[in-house]
N, C-alpha and C positions, 0 to 999 in steps of 0.2 A: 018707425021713426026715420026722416031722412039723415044721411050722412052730413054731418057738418060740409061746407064748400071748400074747397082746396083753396089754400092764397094763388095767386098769381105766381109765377116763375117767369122772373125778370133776368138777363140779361148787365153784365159789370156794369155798361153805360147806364142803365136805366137805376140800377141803384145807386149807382153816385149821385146821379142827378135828385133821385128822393135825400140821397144823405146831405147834397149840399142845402135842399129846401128845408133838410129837419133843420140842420143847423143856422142855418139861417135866418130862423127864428128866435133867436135870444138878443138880446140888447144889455147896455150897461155894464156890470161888472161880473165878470164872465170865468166861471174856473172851470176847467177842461182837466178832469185825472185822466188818468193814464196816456199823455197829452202826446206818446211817441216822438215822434222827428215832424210833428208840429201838419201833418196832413189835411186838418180841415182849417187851420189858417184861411184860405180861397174864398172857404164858404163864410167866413162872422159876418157877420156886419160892421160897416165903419165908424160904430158910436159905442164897439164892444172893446172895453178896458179889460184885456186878457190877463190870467194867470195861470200856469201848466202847473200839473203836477205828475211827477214820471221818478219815480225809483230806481229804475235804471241807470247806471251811468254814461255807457255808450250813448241810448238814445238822449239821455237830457240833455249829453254836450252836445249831439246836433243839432235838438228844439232851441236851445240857446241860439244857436248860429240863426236860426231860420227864424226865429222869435225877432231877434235885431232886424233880419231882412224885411220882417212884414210891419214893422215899425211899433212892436209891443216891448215896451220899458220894463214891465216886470220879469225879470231872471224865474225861470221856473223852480218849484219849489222839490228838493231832493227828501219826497216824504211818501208814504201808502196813504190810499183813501179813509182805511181806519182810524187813521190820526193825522188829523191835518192840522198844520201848525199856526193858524189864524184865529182872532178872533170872533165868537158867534154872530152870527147874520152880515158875515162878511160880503156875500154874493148874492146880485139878482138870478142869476142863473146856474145851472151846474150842467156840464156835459158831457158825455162819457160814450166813445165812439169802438165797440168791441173789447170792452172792457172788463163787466163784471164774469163773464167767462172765465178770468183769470182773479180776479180779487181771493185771497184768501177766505175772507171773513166778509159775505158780503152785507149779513145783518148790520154786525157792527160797522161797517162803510156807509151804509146808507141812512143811519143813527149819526153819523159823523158827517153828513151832507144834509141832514135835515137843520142840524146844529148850526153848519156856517152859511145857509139859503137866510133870506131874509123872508119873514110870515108872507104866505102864498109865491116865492120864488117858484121859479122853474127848473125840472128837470127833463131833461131833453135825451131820449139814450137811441141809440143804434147798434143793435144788441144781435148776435145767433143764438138760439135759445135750444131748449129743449121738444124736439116733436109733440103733440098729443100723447100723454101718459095711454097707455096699453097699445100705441100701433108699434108695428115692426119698427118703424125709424125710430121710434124711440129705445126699442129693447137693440138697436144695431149702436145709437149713441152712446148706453148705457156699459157697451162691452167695450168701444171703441175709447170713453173716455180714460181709466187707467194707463194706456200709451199717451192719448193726448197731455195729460197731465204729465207725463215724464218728458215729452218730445217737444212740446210746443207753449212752455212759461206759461204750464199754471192750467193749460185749459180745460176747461170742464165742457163737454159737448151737449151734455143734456140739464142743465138747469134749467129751472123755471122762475126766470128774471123776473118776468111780470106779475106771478103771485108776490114774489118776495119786495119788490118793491109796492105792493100792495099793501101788505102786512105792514111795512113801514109807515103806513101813514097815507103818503102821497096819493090824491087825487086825481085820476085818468081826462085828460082831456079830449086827446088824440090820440087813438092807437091804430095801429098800419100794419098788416101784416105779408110779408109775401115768401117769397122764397127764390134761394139762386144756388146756383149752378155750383156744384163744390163737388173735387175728388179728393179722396176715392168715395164719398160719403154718398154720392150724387145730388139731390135739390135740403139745399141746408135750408131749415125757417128762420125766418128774421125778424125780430119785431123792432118797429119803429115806436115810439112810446115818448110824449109831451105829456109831463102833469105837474100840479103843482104841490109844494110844502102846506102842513095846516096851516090856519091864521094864528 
C-alpha cells in the first residue's frame, strides 16, 4: 500500500497569502475568538461586521486600538470560546486563526460555536495540528507538547483539530493541508479547514 503524499512545504509568504484567501471568505457577521492584536483585520471582507473575542488583556487593549483603526465598532468581547457571551445564532461566520491549539476545552468551544453560527454558518479555521498518529513527528509533538503548554499560553502541539471538529458536527467543505517551516520542530502541519454548522 502506497504512503499517503506529503502536503506541500510552503514558505511564511505563501501561507499568508493561503490564510488571507481562507479568511477572506467569510461575509456578514463575523466573530473571530482568539482575535489577538487583530492580525487578519487585512484579510475580511468589506461587508464583514466584525466581533473579537481575546481573553487576554494585553492583547485585547491592542485589538481595541486596531479594531477602531480598521473601522469595526464592536469592542472585542473579554470572554473564552467555551462561553461566549451572545445570543444563539448570533453569526454567519466563525474564525479562528491558530487558536484551538490553545483552547482549554476544545469540545466544549466548538459546542459553544455551533450554539451562536446560524444553521449552515461557516467555520473558517487556520490551524497547526497534530502529525499523522504513529510517525515520528507525531511521537516528537507528543514529547514536545508538556513544555509547549507551560512556555507558550496553552499550546498543545499535537492535537487533532480536524477529527474533533468532526465529532462536533460540522461539515467539511474545504480542507488544505500543507506544512511550514518551524523551529526547532522543523516542517509543522497545517490545516486549513472551511465547513459548515448543521441546518
Amino acid at each position: 500500500m502506497p504512503l499517503p503524499e506529503r502536503p506541500p512545504l510552503v514558505d511564511d509568504d505563501a501561507l499568508d497569502a493561503l490564510e488571507r484567501d481562507w479568511f477572506g471568505r467569510v461575509h456578514g457577521r463575523v466573530l473571530e475568538i482568539g482575535a489577538g492584536e487583530g492580525e487578519n483585520f487585512g484579510a475580511l471582507a468589506l461587508d464583514v461586521v466584525w466581533t473579537g473575542l481575546e481573553p487576554d488583556d494585553a492583547r485585547r487593549a491592542e485589538l481595541s486600538i486596531r479594531a477602531r483603526e480598521w473601522g469595526h465598532e464592536q469592542a472585542p468581547l473579554a470572554a473564552s470560546a467555551e462561553r461566549i457571551p451572545v445570543p444563539d445564532a448570533s453569526f454567519d461566520a466563525v474564525i479562528a486563526s491558530y487558536v484551538f491549539c490553545t483552547v482549554p476545552d476544545p469540545v466544549s468551544a466548538l459546542a459553544e460555536l455551533r450554539r451562536v453560527l446560524v444553521p449552515g454558518g461557516r467555520l473558517v479555521v487556520a490551524e497547526h495540528v497534530g502529525a499523522p498518529q504513529g510517525s515520528a513527528k507525531r511521537a516528537v509533538q507528543r514529547l514536545a507538547t508538556p513544555a509547549s503548554v507551560r512556555w507558550c499560553h496553552g499550546c498543545h502541539l499535537d492535537r487533532d483539530t480536524e477529527r474533533v471538529i468532526a465529532d462536533a458536527g460540522f461539515r467539511a467543505e474545504d480542507v488544505r493541508r500543507v506544512r511550514a517551516r518551524s523551529f526547532p520542530l522543523g516542517a509543522l502541519p497545517i490545516l486549513l479547514y472551511e465547513g459548515v454548522s448543521p441546518a
